[in-house]
KEDO-760014 format. One record per atom (N, C-alpha, C): x, y, z; chain; atom name. Coordinates in pm, 1 decimal. Layout:
<pts>
X; Y; Z; A; CA;
...
</pts>
This chain:
<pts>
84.7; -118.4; 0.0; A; N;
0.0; 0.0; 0.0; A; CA;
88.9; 124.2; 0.0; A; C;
70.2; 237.2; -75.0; A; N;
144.0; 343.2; -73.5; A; CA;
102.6; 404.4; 1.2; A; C;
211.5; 479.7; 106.8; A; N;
230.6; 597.2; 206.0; A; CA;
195.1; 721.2; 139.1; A; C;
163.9; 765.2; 266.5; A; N;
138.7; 941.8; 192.3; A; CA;
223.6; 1016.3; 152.4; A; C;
358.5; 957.0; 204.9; A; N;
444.6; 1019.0; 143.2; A; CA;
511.0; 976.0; -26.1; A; C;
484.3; 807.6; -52.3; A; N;
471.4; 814.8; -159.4; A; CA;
380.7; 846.2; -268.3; A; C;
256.3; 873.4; -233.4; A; N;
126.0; 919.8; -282.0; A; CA;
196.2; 1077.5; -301.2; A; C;
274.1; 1167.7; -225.6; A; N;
256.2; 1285.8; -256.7; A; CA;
402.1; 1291.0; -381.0; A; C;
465.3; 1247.6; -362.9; A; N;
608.9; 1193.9; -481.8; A; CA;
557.5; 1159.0; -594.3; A; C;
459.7; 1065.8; -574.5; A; N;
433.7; 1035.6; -720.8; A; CA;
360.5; 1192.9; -814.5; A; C;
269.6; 1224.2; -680.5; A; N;
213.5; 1338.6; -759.2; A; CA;
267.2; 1493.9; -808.7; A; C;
391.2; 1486.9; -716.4; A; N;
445.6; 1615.6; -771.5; A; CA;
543.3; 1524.5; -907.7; A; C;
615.1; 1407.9; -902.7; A; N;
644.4; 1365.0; -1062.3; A; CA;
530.6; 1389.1; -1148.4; A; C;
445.2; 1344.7; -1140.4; A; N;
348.3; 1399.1; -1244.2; A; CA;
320.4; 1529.4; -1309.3; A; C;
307.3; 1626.3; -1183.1; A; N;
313.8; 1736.5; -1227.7; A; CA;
427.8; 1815.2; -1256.0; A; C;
576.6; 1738.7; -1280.0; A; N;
683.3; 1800.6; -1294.9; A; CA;
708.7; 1714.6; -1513.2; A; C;
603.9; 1622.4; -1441.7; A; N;
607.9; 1532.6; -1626.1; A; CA;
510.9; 1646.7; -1712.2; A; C;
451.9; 1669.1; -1639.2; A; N;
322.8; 1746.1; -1685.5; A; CA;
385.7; 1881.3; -1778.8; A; C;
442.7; 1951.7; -1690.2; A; N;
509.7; 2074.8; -1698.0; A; CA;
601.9; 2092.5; -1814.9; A; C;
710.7; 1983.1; -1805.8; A; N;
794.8; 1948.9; -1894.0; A; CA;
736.6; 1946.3; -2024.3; A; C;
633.3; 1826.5; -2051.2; A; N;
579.5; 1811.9; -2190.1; A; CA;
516.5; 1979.9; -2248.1; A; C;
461.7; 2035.8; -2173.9; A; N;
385.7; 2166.7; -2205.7; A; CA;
459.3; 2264.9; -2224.3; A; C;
610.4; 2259.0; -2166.6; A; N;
704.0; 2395.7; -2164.2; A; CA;
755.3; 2343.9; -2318.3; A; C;
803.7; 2226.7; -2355.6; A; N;
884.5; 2151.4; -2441.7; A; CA;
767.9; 2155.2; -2544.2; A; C;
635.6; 2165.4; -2529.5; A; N;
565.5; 2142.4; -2642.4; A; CA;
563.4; 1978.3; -2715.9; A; C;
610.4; 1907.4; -2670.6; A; N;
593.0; 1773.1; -2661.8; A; CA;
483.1; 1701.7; -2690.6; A; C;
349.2; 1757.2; -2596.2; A; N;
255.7; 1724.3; -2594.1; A; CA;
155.1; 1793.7; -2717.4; A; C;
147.7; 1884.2; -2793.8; A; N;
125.1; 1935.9; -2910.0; A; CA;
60.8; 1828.4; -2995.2; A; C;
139.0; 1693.7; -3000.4; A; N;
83.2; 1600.2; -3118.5; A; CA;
-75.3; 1534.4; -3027.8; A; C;
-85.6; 1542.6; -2906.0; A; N;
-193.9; 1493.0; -2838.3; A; CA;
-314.1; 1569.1; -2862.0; A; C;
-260.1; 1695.0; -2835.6; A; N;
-364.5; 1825.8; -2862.5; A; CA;
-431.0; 1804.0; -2966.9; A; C;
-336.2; 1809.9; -3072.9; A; N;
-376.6; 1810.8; -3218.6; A; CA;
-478.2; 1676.0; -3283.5; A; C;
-427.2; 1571.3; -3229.7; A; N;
-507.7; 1461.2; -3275.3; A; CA;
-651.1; 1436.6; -3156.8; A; C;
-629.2; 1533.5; -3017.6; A; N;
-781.1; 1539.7; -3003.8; A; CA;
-872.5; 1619.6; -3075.2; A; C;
-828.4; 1760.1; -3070.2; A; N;
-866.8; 1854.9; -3227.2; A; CA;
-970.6; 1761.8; -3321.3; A; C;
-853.4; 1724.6; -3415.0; A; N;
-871.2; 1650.9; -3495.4; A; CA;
-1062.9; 1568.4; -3490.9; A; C;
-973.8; 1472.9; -3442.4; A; N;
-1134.6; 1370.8; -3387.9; A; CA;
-1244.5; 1419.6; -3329.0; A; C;
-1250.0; 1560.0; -3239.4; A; N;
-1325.5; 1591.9; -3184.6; A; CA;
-1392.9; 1682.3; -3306.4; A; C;
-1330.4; 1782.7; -3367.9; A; N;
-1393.0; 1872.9; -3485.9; A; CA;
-1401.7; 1829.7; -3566.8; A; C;
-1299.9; 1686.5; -3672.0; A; N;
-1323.3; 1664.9; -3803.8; A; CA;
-1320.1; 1510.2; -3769.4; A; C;
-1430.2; 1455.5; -3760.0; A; N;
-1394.3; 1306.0; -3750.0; A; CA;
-1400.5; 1222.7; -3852.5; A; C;
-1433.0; 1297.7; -3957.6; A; N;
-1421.9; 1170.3; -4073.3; A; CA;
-1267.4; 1220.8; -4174.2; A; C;
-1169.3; 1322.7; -4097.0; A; N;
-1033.1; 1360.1; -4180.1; A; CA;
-977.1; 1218.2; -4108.3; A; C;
-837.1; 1185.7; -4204.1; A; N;
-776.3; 1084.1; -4134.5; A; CA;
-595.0; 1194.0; -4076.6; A; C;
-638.1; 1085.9; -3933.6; A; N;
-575.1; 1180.6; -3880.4; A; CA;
-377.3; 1183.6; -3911.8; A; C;
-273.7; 1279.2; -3921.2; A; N;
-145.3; 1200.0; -3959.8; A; CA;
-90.5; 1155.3; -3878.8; A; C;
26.7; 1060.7; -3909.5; A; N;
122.1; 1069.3; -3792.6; A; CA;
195.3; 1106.2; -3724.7; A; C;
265.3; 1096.1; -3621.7; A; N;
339.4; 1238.7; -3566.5; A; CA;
423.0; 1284.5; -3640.5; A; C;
521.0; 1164.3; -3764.8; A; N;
656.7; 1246.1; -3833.5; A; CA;
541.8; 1327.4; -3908.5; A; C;
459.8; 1304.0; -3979.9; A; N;
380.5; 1400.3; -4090.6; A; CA;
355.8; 1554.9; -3986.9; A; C;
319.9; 1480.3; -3883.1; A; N;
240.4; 1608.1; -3799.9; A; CA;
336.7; 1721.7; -3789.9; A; C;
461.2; 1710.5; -3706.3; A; N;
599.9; 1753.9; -3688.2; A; CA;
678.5; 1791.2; -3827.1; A; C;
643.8; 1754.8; -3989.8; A; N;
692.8; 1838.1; -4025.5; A; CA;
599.8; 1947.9; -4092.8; A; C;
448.3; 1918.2; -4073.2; A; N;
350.0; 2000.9; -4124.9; A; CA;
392.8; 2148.7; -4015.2; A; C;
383.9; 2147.6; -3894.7; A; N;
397.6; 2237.1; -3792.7; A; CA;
543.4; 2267.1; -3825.1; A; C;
659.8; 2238.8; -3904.2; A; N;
817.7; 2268.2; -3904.2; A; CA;
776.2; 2316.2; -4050.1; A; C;
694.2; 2318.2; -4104.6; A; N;
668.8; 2400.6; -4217.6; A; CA;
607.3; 2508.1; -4213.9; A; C;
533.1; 2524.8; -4119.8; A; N;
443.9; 2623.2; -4103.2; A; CA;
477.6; 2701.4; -4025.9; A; C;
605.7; 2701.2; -3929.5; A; N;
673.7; 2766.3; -3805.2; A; CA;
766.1; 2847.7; -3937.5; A; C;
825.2; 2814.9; -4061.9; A; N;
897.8; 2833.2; -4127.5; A; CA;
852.5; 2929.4; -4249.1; A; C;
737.0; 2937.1; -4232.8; A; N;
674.9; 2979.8; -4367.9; A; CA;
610.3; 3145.4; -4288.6; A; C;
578.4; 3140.0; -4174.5; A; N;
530.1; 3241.4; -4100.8; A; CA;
646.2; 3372.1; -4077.1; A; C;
601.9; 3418.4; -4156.5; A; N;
717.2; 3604.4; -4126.7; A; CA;
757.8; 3661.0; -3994.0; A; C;
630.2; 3642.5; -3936.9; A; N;
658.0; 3702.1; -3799.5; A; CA;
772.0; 3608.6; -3700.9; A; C;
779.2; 3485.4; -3725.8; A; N;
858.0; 3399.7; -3641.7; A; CA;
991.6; 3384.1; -3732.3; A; C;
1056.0; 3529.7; -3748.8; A; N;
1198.2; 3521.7; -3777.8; A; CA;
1307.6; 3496.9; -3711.6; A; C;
1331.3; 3459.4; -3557.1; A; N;
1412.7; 3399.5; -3468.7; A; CA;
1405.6; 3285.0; -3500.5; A; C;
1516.7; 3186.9; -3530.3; A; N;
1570.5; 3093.1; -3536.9; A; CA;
1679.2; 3056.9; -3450.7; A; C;
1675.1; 2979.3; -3366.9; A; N;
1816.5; 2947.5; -3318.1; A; CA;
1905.6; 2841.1; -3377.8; A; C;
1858.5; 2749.7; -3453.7; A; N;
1944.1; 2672.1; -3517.0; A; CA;
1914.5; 2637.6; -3661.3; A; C;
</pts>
């Protein structure tokens, strides 16, 4: 049985996993494919390499986002 003290560990990892994916944008392909299904459910949805370079095209094609770091 987990202690309260491991009950409270697990939950600040979570919310330190949490944080991470959202600062890193990581989580973006989740967003997108709930999007997806929830507004267009009969599009088929892509996969993440398609997804990742549709969004690396479109980060690229946009004027205003002329900072590049690499």
């Amino acid at each position: 049985m987990w202690s309260a003290f491991g009950r409270a560990v697990s939950g600040v990892a979570g919310g330190v996993r949490w944080y991470v994916r959202e600062l890193t944008d990581e989580s973006a392909y989740e967003r997108y494919v709930a999007h997806v299904r929830r507004h267009h459910p009969d599009t088929d949805v892509p996969d993440r390499r398609t997804f990742e370079r549709m969004r690396t095209d479109r980060q690229e094609a946009d004027p205003r986002r002329d900072f590049r770091c690499c």
